[in-house]
Every structure is written in structure tokens, then in C-alpha cells.
N, C-alpha and C positions, 0 to 999 in steps of 0.2 A: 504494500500500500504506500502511494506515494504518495505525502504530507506538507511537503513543505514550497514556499510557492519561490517561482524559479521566475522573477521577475525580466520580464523582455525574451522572455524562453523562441523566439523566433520559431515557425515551422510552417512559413508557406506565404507564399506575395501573389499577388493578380495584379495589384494598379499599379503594383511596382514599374513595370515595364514599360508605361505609358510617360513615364517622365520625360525620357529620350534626351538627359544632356548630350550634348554636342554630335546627333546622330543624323544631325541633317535634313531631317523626316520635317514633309510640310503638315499644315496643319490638316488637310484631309485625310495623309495618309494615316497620321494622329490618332483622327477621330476612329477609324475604320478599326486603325489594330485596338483599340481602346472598346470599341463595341466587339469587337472579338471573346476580348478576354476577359469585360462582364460577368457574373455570375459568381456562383457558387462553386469554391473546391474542397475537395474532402481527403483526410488523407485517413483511412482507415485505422480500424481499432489494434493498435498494435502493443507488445510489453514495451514497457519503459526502459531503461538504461540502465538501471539498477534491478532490475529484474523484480520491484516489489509491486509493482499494479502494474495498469495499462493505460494508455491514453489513446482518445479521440479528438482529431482538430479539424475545424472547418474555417475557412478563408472566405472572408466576403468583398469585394472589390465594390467602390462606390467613389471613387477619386481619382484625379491623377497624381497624385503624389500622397497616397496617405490609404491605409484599410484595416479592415476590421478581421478580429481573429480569435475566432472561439475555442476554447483547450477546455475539455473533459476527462477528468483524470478518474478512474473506475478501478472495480476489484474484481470484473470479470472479465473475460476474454470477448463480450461481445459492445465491452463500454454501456450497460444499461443499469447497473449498479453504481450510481454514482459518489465519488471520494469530495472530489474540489472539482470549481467549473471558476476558469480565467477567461475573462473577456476584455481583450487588448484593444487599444486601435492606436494604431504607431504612423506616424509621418515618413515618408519613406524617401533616400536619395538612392540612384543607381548610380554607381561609378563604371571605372574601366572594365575589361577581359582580365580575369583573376589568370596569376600565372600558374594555377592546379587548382583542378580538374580542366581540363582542356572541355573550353566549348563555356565554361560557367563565368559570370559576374560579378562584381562586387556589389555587395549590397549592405545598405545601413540603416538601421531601422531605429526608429526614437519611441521611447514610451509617451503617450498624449493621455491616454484614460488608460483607467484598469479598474476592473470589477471585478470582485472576489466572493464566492462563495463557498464556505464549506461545510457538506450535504452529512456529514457526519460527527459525532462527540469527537473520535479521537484528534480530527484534524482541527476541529475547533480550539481545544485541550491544548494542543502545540501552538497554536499562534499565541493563544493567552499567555501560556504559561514563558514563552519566548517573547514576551512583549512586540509584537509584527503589529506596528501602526496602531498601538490601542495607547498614543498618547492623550492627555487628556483625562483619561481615564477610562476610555470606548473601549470593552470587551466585544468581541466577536461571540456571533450564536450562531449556532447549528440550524441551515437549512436558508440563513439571513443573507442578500447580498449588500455588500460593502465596498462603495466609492473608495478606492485610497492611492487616487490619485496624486494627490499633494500629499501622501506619505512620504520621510525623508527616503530617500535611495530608488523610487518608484518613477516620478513623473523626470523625465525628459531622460532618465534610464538607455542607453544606446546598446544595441547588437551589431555586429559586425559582421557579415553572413556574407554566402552565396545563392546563388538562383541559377537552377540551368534547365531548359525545356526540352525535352523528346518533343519532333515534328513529327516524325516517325508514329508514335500511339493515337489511338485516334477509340476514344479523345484523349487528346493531348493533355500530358502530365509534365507537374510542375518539380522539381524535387531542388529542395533549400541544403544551405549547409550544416553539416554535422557537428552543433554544438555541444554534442558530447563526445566527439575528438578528444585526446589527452593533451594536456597543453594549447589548445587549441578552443576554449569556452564559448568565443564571439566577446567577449568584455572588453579588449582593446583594438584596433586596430592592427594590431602584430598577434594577435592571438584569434584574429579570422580562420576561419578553416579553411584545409587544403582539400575535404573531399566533404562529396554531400552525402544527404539519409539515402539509408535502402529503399524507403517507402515511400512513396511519388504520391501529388496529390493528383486527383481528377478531377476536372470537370464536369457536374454533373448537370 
């Protein structure tokens, strides 16, 4: 079961791509790939990194520079048991062609909101008892969500990441970088990753 919340945990971009620093792209071609990539992606119920629960995330695209990103963190294998639910939505810059994984980008994601819920005692138990944003004196409850965006270490929070598309799948999947690389977190700039996840999001 996994407990504890992994602020700016990155794991999937759509409006990412629509930025286009310096790609030359007019504004129609803009618009077009930007109504392309639209919608909803999902990246399936998978175990965690730690091997103690699983998670489910869903990417909602609504910007050109900025989207939304729902994380489901569960105790079963099909993510319907639910542990903690994070709902992001991060302002997004796209830089150059990352020098590894061939074909992938740079990408930089800022924390702007964060919502937090956690759907169970234990996990609630852990934030309390670890003081996680209950300055003030604001305890967390089981099943309650909680704004904490202007928590210290939370709001403007950055990840360091990759993006790389299969054109090839159809439908085309997204697959981000592997922030649980060793040395490799997304926390700095020099500690972006050099390869992305196994598990591709889709578009559904």
C-alpha cells in the first residue's frame, strides 16, 4: 500500500506538445495537432515501484501549455479499491530532443493545484501523524479532499521529465519519463531521466 504523497509525481502530458517553442509550426498547423491530441489518456492499473499497491492515472488535456492529471493509488490489481487519489494540474514547458532515449523530449512540469484525498484510516494516520500541510492546525480525514496547494514544498513544485510518442500504435500512446530511475527522481534538472515507463498511456 502506497501512503505517502509523491508530490509532482509526473506520469503523462497531452497539451504538452502543443507548446511548440521554436518548432516553427504556424498557427493552423497549431490548432490541428492540438485538436488531435485532445482528450483523454489513460495509463493502466499497474504495481507501483515499491511493489506495495498499484496505481491508476488519467491525463486530461485542456490547454496549450498546462493539464490536468488524475493519480489513483489502490490495493488491488484492478485500481477499484481505493488508497489516495492526487489531482494535479501542472503548467507545462517543452524543451529540446533529450540526449537518451533516442526519439524522447524534454519536458518540465510545475505544480499549479493539487488535490488530495485519502480514501482510507491508514493513509490518513500518516499524513497527520507526519505533519503533511496540517499547518494551522488542519488534520486530514479519511475519504475528505484537501486543497494544498499553497502547502510549503507543493505549489510551483517542478519535475523534470521526458515525453516520447509511438506513431506507430494506433491509438497512439504517450509514454513519460521514469521517475523512479535510481538517481535519476525528475527533482533537478540533472537528475531528469534517461529512459521512460514500460506502460504507455492511450488515448481513449
Amino acid at each position: 500500500m502506497t501512503i505517502f504523497l509523491r508530490v509532482g509525481y509526473l506520469t503523462s502530458v497531452v497539451a504538452v506538445l502543443a507548446i511548440f517553442p521554436g518548432c516553427g509550426k504556424d498557427e493552423e498547423e497549431k490548432a490541428a495537432f492540438l485538436a488531435n491530441l485532445h482528450g483523454t489518456w489513460i495509463q493502466a492499473c499497474r504495481a507501483t515501484a515499491d511493489g506495495a499497491g498499484y496505481i491508476k492515472q488519467e491525463v486530461i488535456s485542456f490547454g496549450e501549455d498546462s493539464m490536468a492529471l488524475n493519480q489513483t493509488y489502490a490495493s488491488d490489481a484492478e485500481c477499484l479499491t481505493k488508497t489516495l487519489e492526487n489531482k494535479f494540474v501542472y503548467s507545462l514547458t517543452l524543451g529540446g530532443a533529450a540526449s537518451e532515449p533516442a526519439g524522447s523530449t524534454e519536458l518540465t512540469a510545475k505544480v499549479t493545484k493539487l488535490l488530495v484525498t485519502p480514501h482510507i484510516d491508514a493513509v490518513t494516520n500518516v499524513y497527520n501523524a507526519a505533519n503533511i500541510c496540517t499547518s494551522g492546525g488542519t488534520q486530514w480525514v479519511t475519504a475528505e479532499e484537501r486543497d494544498i496547494s499553497s502547502c510549503a514544498g507543493v505549489g510551483d513544485a517542478s519535475q523534470y521529465t521526458l515525453i516520447s510518442i509511438d506513431e506507430q500504435k494506433k491509438p497512439k500512446e504517450i509514454y513519460l519519463g521514469d521517475c523512479d530511475q535510481s538517481g535519476r527522481d525528475c527533482s533537478l534538472p540533472e537528475k531528469r531521466p534517461t529512459k521512460v515507463q514500460d506502460s504507455p498511456f492511450q488515448k481513449q
